[in-house]
Structure formats: structure tokens, C-alpha cells
C-alpha positions as CSV (number, residue, x, y, z in Angstrom):
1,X,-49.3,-98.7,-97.1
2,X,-45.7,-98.7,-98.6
3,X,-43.0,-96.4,-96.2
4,X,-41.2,-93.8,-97.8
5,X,-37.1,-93.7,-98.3
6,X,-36.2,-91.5,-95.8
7,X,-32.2,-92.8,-94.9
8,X,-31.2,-91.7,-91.3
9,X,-27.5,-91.2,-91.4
10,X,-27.4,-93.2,-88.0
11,X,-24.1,-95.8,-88.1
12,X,-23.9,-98.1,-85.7
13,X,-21.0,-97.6,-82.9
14,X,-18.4,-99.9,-82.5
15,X,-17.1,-100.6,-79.1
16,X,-13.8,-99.2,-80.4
17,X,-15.3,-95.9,-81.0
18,X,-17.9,-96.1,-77.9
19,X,-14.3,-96.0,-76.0
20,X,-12.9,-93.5,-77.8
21,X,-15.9,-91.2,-76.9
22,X,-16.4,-91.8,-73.2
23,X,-12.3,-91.2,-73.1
24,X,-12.8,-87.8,-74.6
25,X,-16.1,-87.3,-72.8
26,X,-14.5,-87.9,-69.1
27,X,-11.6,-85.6,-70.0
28,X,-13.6,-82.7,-71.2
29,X,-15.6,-83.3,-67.8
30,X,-12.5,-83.1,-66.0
31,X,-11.5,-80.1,-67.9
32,X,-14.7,-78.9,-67.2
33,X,-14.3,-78.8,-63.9
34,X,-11.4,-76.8,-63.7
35,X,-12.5,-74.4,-65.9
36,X,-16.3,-73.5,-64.0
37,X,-18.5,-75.4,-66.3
38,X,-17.4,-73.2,-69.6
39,X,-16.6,-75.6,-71.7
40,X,-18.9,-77.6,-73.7
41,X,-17.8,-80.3,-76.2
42,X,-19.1,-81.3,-79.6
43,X,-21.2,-84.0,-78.4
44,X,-22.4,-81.9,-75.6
45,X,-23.6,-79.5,-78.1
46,X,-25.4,-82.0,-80.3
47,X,-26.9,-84.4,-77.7
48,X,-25.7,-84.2,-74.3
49,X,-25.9,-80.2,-72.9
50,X,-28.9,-78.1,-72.5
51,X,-29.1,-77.4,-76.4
52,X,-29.6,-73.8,-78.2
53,X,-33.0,-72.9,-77.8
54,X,-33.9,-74.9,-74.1
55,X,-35.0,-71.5,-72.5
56,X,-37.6,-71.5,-75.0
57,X,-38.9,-75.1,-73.8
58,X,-39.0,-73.8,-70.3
59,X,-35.6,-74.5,-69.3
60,X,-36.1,-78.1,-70.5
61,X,-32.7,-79.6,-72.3
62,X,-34.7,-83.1,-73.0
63,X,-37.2,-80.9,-75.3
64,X,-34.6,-79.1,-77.3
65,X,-32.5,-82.0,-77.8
66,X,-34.8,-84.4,-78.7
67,X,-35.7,-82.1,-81.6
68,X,-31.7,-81.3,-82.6
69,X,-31.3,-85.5,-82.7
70,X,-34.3,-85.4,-84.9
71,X,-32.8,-83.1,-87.5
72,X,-29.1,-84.2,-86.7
73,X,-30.5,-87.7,-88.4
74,X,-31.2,-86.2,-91.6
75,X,-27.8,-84.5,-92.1
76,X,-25.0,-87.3,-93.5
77,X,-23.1,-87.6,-89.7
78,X,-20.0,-87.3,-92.3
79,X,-21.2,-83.4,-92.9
80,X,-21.9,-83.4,-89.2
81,X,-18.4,-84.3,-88.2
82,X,-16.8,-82.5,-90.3
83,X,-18.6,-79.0,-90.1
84,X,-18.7,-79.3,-86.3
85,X,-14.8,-79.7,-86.1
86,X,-14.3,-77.1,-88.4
87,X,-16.5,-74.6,-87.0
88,X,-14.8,-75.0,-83.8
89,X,-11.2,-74.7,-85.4
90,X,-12.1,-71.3,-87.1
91,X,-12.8,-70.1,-83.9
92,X,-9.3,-69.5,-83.6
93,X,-8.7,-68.0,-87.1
94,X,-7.4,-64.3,-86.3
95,X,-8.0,-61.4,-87.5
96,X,-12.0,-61.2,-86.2
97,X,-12.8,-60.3,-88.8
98,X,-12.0,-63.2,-91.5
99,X,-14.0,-65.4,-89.3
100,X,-17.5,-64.6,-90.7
101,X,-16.0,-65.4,-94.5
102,X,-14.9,-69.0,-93.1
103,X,-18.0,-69.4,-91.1
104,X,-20.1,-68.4,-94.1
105,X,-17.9,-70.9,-96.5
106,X,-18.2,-73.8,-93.9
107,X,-21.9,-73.7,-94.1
108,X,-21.9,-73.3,-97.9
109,X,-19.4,-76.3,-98.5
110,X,-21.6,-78.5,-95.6
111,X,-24.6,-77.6,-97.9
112,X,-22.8,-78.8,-101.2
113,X,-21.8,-81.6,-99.5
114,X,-25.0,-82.7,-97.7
115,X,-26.5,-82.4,-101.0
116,X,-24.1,-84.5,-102.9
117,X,-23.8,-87.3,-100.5
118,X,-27.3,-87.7,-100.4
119,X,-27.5,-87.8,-104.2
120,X,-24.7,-90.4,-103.8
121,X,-26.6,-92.4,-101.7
122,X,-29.5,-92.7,-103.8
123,X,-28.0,-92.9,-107.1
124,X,-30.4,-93.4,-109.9
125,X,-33.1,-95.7,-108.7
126,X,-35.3,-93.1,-107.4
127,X,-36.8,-89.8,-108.0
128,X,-34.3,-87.1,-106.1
129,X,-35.9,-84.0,-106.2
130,X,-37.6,-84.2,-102.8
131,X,-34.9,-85.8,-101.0
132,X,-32.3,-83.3,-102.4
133,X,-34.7,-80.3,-100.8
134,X,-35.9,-82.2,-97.5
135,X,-32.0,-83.2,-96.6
136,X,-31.0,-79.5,-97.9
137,X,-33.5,-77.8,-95.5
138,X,-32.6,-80.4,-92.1
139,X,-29.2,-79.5,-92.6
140,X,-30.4,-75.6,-92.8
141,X,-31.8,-76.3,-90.1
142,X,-29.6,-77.9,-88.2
143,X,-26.4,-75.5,-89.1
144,X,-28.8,-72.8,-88.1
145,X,-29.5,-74.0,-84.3
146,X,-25.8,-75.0,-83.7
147,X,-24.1,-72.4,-85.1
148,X,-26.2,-69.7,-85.9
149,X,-24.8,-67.3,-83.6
150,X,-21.6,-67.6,-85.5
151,X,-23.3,-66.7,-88.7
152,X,-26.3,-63.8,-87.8
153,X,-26.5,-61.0,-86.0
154,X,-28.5,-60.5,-83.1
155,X,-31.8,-59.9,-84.8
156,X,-31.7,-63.0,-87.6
157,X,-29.9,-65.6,-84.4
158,X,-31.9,-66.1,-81.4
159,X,-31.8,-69.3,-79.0
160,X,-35.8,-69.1,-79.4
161,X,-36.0,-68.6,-83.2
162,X,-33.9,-72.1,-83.6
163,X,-36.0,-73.8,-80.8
164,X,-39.0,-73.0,-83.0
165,X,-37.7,-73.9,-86.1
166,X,-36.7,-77.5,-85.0
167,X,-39.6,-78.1,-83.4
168,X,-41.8,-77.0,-87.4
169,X,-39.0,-78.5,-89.5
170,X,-39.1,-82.0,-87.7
171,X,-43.0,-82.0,-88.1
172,X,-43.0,-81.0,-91.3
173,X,-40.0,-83.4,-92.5
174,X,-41.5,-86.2,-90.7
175,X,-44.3,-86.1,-92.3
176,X,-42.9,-85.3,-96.1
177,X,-43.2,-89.0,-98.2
178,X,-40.3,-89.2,-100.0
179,X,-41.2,-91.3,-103.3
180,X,-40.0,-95.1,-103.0
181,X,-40.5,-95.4,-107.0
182,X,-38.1,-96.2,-109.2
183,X,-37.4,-93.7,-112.3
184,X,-38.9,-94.4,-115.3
185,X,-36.3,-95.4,-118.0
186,X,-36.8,-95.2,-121.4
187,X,-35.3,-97.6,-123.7
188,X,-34.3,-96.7,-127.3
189,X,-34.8,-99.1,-130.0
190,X,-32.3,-99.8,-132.2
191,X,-35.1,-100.3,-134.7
192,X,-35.8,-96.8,-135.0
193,X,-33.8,-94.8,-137.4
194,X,-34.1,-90.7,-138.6
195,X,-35.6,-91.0,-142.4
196,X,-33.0,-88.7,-144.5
């Protein structure tokens, strides 16, 4: 049985950046502190805190997050940087009310971009039509349960609604084969010329 292509945007840590995190981790703890427990940092968010959603796995943060890391995989961690920072930056856009267009453009330029760099990343040796839409969605996905709030109103956002939606779209993309083969090239033969 041949394995599929799937590329988990996983790098390796270094020790340099291993120490660059637990600095910035034990300083937002301390800030933490002070502040009551309000403050939640990126990696909190992603892997560490009782994700969006937990309340719908019975309180359960392990359930939640075990799903988010599944999905966070499939998203380039370039897009997942980047989009992360910046949501948290436009936060402090001001008026209010400009915030929604920057939210909205942040997801629509992480989307262009998580499609591109996984195009990149394949280049022309296999088929990229399935990739393109099983990447697409896990970064739908994933924008969805981390920053969905920012985007929808009460109705289309709820903490339960992404729960369930990373728990389907992890099934589902773990079980999509993405094709291995190579595309089919067709030569032309200098032979062959148009009769006039």
C-alpha cells in the first residue's frame, strides 16, 4: 500500500528557538500573574490553554487541542505565524470599526498564501488539485477556531461550532489520499509538423 503526500508543516526546533520560547513563555506567565490569568499568549492559544471549543469536550483542554494541533499541521507554520501576529496587532487598530476589514483581509491574504506555498511546495511533480482544496479547507478551519470570534457574529462563531468542526475536518482530512503520482507529461516531437 503506497502512503499519500500529505506534508505536515512541522520544522524541527532548534535549541536556539526552544530558548527563545520558554523566555517568552515564563514572562507571559509572570505577566499573567499580575494581571488575574487574562492574558493568553499565541502559543497558549494554539497548543498550551484550554482551546476554543473545550466546553464542548466537557471542559476537557487535551480534547480540543489535540484536534487544533491536528489542523495547525496542515497550515504552512509560515501562515500560522504570521496570521497569528497579525491578528493580534489589529487588535489595536482604532476606529472599531476598521477592524472587521483588516480581520477579513488577514484571513483572505492567509488563504492566498496557504494556497500558494503549498503549490510551492509541490511544484510540478504531482497532481495539485486535492492538496490545493485539503490545505485550503485545514486552514479554513483552523482560522475559523482561533479567530472566529473576530470575524462572525454571534450566530455564525460559537466555541461549540469550532469544537465540532475540528473534530469532522481532522477525520475527514486524515483520511483524504492525496495522489503520490507524478503528472503525466506529454512530449512533442519535433517530427511532427502542420501540413500547409
Amino acid at each position: 500500500m503506497e502512503g499519500d503526500s500529505r506534508i505536515y508543516f512541522d520544522p524541527p526546533e532548534t535549541e536556539l528557538q526552544l530558548s527563545i520560547v520558554k523566555a517568552a513563555l515564563a514572562e507571559a506567565a509572570d505577566d499573567k500573574g499580575r494581571a488575574g490569568g487574562k492574558i493568553v499568549t499565541v502559543k497558549e492559544v494554539l497548543f498550551g490553554a484550554p482551546a476554543k471549543g473545550a466546553s464542548a469536550f466537557g471542559g476537557s483542554k487535551s480534547g480540543a487541542k489535540h484536534y487544533l494541533q491536528k489542523i495547525a499541521k496542515l497550515v504552512p507554520i509560515e501562515i500560522v505565524g504570521s496570521y497569528e501576529a497579525a491578528i493580534l496587532f489589529a487588535g489595536g487598530v482604532k476606529p472599531d470599526s476598521a477592524r472587521i476589514w483588516i480581520y477579513w483581509t488577514l484571513f483572505g491574504l492567509g488563504l492566498v498564501g496557504t494556497l500558494w506555498y503549498v503549490g510551492w511546495r509541490i511544484g510540478d511533480r504531482l497532481l495539485k488539485q486535492r492538496h490545493l482544496v485539503v490545505y485550503g479547507a485545514a486552514y479554513i478551519v483552523w482560522a475559523y477556531a482561533i479567530s472566529g470570534e473576530r470575524l462572525l457574529p454571534f450566530p455564525y462563531y460559537q466555541d461549540a461550532i469550532a469544537a465540532v468542526l475540528l473534530v469532522v475536518a481532522s477525520a475527514i482530512f486524515g483520511k483524504v489520499k492525496l495522489p503520490r503520482q507524478e503528472k503525466a507529461t506529454v512530449k512533442k516531437s519535433a517530427s511532427t509538423k502542420p501540413d500547409r
